[in-house]
N, CA, C and O atoms as a printed pandas DataFrame, in Angstrom:
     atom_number atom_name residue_name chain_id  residue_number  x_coord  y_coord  z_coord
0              1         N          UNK        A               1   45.950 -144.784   26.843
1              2        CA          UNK        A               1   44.561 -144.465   26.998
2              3         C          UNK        A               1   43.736 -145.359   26.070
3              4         O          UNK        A               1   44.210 -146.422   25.670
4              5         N          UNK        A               2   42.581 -144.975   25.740
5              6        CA          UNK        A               2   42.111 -145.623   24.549
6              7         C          UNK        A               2   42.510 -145.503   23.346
7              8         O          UNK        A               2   43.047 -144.467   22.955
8              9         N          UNK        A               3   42.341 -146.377   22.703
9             10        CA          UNK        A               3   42.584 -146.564   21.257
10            11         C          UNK        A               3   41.630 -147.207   19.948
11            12         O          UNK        A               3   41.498 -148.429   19.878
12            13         N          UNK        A               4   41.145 -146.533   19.182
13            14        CA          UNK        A               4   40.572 -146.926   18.286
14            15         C          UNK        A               4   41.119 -147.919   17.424
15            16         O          UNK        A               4   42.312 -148.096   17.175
16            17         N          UNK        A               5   39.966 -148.658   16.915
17            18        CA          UNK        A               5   40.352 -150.245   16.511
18            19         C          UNK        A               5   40.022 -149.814   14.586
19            20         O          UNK        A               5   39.589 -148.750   14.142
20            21         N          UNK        A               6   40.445 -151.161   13.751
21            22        CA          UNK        A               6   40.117 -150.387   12.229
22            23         C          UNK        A               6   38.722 -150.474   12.446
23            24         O          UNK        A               6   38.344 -149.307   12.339
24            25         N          UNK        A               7   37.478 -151.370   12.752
25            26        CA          UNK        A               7   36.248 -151.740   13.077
26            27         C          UNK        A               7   35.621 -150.318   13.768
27            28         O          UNK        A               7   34.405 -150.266   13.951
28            29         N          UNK        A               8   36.390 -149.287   14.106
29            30        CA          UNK        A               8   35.769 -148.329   14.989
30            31         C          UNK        A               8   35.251 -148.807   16.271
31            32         O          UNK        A               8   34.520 -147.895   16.658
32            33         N          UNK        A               9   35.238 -149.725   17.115
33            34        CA          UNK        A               9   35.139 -149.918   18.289
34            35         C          UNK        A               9   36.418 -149.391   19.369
35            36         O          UNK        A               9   37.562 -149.840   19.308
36            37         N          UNK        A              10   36.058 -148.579   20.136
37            38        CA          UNK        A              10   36.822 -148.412   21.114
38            39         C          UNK        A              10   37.351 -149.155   22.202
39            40         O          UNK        A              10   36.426 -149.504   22.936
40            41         N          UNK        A              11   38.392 -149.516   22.584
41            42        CA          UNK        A              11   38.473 -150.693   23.618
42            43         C          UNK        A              11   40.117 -150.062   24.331
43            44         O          UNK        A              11   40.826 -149.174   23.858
44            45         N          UNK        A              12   40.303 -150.722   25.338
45            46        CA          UNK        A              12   41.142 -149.964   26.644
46            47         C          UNK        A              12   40.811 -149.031   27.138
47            48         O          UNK        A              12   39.763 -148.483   26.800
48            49         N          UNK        A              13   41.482 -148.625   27.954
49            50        CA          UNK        A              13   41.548 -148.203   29.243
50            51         C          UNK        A              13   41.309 -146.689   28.820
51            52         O          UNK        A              13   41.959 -146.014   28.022
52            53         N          UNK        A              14   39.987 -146.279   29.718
53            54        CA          UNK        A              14   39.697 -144.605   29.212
54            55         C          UNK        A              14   40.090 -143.777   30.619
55            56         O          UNK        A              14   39.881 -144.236   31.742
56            57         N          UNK        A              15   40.650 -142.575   30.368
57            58        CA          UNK        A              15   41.194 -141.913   32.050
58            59         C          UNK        A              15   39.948 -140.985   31.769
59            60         O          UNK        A              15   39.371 -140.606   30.749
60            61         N          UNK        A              16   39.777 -140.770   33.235
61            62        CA          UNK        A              16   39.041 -139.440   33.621
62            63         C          UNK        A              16   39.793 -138.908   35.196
63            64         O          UNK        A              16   40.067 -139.549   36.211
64            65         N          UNK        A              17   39.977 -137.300   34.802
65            66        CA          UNK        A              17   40.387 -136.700   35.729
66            67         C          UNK        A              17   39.795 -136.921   37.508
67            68         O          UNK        A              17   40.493 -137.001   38.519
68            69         N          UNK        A              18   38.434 -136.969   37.397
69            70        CA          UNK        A              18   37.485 -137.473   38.171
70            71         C          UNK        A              18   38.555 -138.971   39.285
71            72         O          UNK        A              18   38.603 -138.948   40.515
72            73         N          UNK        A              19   39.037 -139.730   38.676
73            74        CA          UNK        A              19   39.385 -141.306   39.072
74            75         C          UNK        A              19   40.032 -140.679   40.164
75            76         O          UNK        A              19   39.669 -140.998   41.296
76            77         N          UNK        A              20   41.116 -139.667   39.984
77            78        CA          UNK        A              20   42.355 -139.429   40.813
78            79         C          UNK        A              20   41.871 -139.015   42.198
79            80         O          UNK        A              20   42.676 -138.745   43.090
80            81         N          UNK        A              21   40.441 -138.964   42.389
81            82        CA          UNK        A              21   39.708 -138.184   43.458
82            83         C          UNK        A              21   39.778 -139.596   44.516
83            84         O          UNK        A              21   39.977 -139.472   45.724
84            85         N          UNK        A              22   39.608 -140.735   43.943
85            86        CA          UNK        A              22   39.744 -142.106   44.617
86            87         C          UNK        A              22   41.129 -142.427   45.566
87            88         O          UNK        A              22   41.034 -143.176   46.539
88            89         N          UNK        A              23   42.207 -141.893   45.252
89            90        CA          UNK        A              23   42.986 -141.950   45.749
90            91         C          UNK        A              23   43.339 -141.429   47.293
91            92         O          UNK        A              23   44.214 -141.737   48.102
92            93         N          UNK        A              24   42.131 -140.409   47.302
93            94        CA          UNK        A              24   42.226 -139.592   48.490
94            95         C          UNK        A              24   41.873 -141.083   49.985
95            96         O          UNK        A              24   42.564 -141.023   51.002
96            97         N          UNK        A              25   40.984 -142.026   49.870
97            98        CA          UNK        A              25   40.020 -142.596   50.437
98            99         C          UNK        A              25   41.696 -143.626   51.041
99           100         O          UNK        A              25   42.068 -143.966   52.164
100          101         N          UNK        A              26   42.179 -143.778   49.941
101          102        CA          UNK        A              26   43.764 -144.786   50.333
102          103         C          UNK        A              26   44.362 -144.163   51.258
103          104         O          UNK        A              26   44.731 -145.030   52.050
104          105         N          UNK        A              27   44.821 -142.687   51.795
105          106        CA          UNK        A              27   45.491 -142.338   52.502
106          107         C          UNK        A              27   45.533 -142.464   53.729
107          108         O          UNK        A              27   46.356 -141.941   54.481
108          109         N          UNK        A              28   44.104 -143.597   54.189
109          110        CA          UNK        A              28   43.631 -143.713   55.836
110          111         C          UNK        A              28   44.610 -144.807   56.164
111          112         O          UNK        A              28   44.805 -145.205   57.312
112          113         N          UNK        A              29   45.504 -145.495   54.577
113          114        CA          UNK        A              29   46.484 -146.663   54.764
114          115         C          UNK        A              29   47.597 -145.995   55.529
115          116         O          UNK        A              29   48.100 -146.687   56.415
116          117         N          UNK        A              30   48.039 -144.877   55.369
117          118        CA          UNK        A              30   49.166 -144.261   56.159
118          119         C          UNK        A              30   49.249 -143.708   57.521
119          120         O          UNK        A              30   49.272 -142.525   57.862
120          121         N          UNK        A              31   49.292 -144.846   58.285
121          122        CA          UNK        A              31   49.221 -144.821   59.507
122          123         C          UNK        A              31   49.595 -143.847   60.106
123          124         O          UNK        A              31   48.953 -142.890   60.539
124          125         N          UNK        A              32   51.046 -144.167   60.153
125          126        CA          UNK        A              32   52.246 -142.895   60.905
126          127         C          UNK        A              32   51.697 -141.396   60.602
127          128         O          UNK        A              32   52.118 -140.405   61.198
128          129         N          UNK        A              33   50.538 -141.363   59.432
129          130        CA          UNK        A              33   49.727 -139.493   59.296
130          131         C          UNK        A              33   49.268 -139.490   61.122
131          132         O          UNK        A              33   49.694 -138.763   62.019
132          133         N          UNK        A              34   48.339 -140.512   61.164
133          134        CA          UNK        A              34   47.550 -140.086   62.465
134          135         C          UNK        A              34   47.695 -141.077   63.533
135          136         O          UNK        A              34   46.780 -141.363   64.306
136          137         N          UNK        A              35   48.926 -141.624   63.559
137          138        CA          UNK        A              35   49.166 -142.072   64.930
138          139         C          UNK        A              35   49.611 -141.623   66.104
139          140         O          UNK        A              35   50.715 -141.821   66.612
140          141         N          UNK        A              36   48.468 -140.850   66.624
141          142        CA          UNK        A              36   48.731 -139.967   67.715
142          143         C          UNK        A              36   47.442 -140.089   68.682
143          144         O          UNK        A              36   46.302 -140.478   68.431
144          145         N          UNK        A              37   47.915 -139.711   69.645
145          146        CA          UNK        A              37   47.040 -139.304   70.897
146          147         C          UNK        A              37   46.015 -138.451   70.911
147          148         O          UNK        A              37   44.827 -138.760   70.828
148          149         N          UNK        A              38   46.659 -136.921   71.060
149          150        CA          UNK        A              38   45.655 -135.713   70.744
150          151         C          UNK        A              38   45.824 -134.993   69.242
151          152         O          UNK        A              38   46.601 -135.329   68.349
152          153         N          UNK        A              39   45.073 -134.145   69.244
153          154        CA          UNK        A              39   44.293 -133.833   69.854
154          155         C          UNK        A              39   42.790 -134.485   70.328
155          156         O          UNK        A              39   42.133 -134.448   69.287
156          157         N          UNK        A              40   42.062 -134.978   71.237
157          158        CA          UNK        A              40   40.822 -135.887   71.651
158          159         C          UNK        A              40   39.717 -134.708   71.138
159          160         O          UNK        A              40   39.584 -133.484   71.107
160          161         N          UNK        A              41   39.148 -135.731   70.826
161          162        CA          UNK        A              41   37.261 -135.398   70.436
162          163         C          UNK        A              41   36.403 -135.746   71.635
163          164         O          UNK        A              41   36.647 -136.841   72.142
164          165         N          UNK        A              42   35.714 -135.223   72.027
165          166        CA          UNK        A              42   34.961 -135.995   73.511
166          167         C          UNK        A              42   35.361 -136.855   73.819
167          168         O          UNK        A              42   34.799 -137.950   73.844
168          169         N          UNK        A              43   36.841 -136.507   74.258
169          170        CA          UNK        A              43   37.504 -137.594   75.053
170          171         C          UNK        A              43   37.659 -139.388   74.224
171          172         O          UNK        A              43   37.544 -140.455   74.826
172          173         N          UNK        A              44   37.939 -139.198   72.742
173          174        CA          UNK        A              44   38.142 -139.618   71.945
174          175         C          UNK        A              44   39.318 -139.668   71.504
175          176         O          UNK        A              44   39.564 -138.648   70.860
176          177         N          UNK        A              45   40.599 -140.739   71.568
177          178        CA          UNK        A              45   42.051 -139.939   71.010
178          179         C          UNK        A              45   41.819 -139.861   69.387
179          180         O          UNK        A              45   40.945 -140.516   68.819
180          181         N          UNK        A              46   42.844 -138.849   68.630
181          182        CA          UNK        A              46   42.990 -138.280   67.244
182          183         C          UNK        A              46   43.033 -139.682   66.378
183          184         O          UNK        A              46   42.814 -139.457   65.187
184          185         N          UNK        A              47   43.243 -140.962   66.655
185          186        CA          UNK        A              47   43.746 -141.715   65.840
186          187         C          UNK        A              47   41.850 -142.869   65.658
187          188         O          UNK        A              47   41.600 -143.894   65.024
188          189         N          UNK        A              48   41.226 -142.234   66.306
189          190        CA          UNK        A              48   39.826 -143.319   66.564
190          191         C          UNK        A              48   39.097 -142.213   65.336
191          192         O          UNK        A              48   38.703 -142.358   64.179
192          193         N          UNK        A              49   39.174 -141.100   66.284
193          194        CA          UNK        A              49   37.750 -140.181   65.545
194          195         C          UNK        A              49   38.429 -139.842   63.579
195          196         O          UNK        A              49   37.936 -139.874   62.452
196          197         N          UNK        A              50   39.592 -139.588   64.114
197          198        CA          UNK        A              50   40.167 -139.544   62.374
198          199         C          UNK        A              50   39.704 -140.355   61.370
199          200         O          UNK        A              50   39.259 -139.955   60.294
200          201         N          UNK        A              51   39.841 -141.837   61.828
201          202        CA          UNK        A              51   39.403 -142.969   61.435
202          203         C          UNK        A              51   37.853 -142.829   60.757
203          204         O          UNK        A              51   37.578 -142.721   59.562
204          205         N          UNK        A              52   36.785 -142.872   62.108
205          206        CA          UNK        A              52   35.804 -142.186   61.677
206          207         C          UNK        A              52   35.307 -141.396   60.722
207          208         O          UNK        A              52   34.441 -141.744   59.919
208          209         N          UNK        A              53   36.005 -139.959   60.794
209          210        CA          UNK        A              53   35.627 -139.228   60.084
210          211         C          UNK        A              53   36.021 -139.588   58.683
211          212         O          UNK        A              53   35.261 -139.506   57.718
212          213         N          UNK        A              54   36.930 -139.882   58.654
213          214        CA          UNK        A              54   37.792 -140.933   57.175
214          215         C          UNK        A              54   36.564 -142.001   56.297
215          216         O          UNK        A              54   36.395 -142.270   55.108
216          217         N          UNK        A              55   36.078 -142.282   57.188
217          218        CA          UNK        A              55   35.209 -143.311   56.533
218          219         C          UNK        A              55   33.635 -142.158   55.626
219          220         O          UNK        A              55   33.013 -142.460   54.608
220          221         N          UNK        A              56   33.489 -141.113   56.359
221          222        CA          UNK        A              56   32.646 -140.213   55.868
222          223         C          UNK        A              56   33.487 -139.567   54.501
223          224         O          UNK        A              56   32.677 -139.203   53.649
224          225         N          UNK        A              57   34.420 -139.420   54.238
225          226        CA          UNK        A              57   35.480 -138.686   53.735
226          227         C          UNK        A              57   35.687 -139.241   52.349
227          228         O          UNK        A              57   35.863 -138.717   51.250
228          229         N          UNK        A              58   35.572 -140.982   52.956
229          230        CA          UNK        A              58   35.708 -141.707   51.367
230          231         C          UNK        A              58   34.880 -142.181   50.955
231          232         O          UNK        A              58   35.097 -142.811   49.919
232          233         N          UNK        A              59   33.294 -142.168   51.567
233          234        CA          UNK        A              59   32.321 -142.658   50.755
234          235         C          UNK        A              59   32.119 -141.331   50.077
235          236         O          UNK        A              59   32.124 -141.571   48.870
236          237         N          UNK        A              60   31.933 -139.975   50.293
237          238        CA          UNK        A              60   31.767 -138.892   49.992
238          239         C          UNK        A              60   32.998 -138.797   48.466
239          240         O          UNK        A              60   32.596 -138.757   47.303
240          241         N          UNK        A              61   33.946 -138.784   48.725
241          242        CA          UNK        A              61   34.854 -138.762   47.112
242          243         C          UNK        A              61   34.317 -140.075   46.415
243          244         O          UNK        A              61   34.573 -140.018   45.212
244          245         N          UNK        A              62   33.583 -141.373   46.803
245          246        CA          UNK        A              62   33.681 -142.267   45.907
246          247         C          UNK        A              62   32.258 -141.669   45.261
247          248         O          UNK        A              62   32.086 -141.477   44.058
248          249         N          UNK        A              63   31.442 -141.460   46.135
249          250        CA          UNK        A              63   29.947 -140.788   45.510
250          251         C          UNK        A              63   30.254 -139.550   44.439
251          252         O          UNK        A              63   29.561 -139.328   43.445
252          253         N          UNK        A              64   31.334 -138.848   44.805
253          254        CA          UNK        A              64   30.996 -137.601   43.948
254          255         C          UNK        A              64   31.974 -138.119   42.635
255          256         O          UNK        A              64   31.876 -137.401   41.640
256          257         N          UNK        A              65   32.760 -139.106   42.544
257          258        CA          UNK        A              65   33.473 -139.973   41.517
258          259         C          UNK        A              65   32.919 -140.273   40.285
259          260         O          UNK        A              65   33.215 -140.091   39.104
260          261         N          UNK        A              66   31.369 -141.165   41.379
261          262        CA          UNK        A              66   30.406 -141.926   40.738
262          263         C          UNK        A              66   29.624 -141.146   39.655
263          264         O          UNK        A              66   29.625 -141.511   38.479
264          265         N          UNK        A              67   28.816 -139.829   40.191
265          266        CA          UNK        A              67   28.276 -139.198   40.127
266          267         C          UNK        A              67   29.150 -138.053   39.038
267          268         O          UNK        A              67   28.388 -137.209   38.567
268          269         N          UNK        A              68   30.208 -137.960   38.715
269          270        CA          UNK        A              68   30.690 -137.245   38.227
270          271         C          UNK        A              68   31.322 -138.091   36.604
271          272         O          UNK        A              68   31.734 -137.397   35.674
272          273         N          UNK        A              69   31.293 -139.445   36.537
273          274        CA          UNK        A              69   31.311 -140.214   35.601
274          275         C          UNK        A              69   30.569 -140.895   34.762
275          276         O          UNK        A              69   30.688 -141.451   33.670
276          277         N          UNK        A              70   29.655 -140.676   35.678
277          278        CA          UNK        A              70   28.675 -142.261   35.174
278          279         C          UNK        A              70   27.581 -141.610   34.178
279          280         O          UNK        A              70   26.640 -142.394   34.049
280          281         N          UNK        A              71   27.435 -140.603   33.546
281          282        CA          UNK        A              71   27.698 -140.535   32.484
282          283         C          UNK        A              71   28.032 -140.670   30.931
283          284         O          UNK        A              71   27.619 -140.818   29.781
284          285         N          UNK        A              72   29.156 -140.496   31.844
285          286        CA          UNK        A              72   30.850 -140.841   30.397
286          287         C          UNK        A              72   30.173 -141.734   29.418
287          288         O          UNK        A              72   28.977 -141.906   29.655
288          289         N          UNK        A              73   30.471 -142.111   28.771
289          290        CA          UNK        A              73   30.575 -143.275   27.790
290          291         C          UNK        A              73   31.604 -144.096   27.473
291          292         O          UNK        A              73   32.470 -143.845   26.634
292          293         N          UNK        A              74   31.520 -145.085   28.142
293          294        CA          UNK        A              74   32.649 -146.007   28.175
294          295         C          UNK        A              74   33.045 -146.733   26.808
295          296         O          UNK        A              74   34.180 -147.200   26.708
296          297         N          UNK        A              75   32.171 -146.836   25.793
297          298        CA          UNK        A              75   32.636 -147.179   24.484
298          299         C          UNK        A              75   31.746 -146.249   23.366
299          300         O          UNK        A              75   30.843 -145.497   23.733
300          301         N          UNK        A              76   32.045 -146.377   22.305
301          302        CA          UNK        A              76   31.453 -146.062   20.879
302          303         C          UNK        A              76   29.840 -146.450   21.131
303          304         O          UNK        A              76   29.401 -147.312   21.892
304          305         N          UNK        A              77   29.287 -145.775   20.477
305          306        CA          UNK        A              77   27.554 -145.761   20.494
306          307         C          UNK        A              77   27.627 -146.848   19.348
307          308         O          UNK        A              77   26.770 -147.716   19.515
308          309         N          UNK        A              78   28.496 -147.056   18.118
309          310        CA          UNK        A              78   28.580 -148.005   17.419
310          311         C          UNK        A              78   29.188 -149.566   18.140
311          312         O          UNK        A              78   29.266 -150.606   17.487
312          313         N          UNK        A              79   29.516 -149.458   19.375
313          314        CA          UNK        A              79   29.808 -151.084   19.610
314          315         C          UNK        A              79   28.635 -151.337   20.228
315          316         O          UNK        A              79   29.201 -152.229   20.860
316          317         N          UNK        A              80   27.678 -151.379   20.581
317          318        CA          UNK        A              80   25.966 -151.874   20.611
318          319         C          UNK        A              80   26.004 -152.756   19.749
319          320         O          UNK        A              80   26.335 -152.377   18.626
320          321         N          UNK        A              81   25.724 -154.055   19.920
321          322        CA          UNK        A              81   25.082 -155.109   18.815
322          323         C          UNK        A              81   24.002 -155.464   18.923
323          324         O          UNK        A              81   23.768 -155.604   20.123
324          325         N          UNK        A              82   22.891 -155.782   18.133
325          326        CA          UNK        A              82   21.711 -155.782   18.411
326          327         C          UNK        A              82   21.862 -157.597   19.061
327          328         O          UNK        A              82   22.965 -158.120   19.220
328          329         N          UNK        A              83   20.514 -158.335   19.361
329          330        CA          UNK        A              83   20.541 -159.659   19.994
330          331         C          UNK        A              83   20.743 -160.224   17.859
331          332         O          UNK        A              83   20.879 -161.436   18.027
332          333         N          UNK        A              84   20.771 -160.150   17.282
333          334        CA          UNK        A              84   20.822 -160.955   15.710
334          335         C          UNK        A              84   22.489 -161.006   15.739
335          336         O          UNK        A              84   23.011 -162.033   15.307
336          337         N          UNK        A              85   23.546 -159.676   16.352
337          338        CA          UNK        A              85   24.403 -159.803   15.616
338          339         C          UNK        A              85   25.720 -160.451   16.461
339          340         O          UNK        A              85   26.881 -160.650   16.105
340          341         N          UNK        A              86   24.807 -160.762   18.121
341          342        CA          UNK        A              86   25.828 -161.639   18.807
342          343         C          UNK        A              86   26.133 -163.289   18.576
343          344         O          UNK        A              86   25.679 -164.127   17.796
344          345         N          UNK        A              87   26.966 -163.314   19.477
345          346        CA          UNK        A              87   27.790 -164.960   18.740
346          347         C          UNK        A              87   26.963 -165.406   19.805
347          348         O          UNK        A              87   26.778 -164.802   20.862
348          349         N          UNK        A              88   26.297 -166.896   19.346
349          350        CA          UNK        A              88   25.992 -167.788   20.460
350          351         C          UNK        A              88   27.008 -169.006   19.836
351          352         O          UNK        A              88   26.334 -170.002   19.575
352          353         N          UNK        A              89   27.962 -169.124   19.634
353          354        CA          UNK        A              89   28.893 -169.879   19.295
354          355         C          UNK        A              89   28.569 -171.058   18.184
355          356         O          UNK        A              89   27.413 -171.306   17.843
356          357         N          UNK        A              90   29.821 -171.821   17.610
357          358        CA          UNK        A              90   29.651 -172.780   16.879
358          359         C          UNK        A              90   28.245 -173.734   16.797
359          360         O          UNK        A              90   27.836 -173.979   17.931
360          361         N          UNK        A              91   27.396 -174.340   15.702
361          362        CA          UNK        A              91   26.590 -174.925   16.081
362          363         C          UNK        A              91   26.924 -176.032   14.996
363          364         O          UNK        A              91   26.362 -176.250   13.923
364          365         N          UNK        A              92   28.114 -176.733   15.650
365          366        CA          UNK        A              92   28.332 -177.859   14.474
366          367         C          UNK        A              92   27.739 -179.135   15.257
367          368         O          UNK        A              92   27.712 -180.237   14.710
């Protein structure tokens, strides 16, 4: 997970329970779930409208992802540098 540095800046990889909700949106990769015929939607076979509805399914978990993180705080309120204390590199 993350790990604190001696500097107190936080850096790697932070989990949130929230992420695992993303995974749901991958499962439209597993074909053989809905490769089938019926049951039909207005004369729609199961493997079109699934599809469909799939696409409603995973913008909906990526929104409530978004919305459920964004938030968070991805680092220390102390790694902010003001514009004085960044590097614009060597000036030899």
């Amino acid at each position: 997970m993350s790990t604190a540095k001696h500097d107190g800046k936080v850096r790697g990889f932070q989990f949130s329970p929230w992420n695992l909700l993303l995974i749901v949106p991958l499962l439209i990769l597993v074909t053989p779930l809905f490769n089938v015929d019926g049951p039909r939607l207005f004369g729609m076979p199961f493997f079109y409208w699934f599809q469909l509805a799939f696409v409603v399914v995973g913008v909906l978990s990526t929104w409530i992802v978004y919305v459920m993180t964004r938030d968070k705080p991805t680092a220390d309120a102390a790694d902010k540098l003001s514009v004085d204390d960044l590097d614009e590199g060597d000036a030899r």
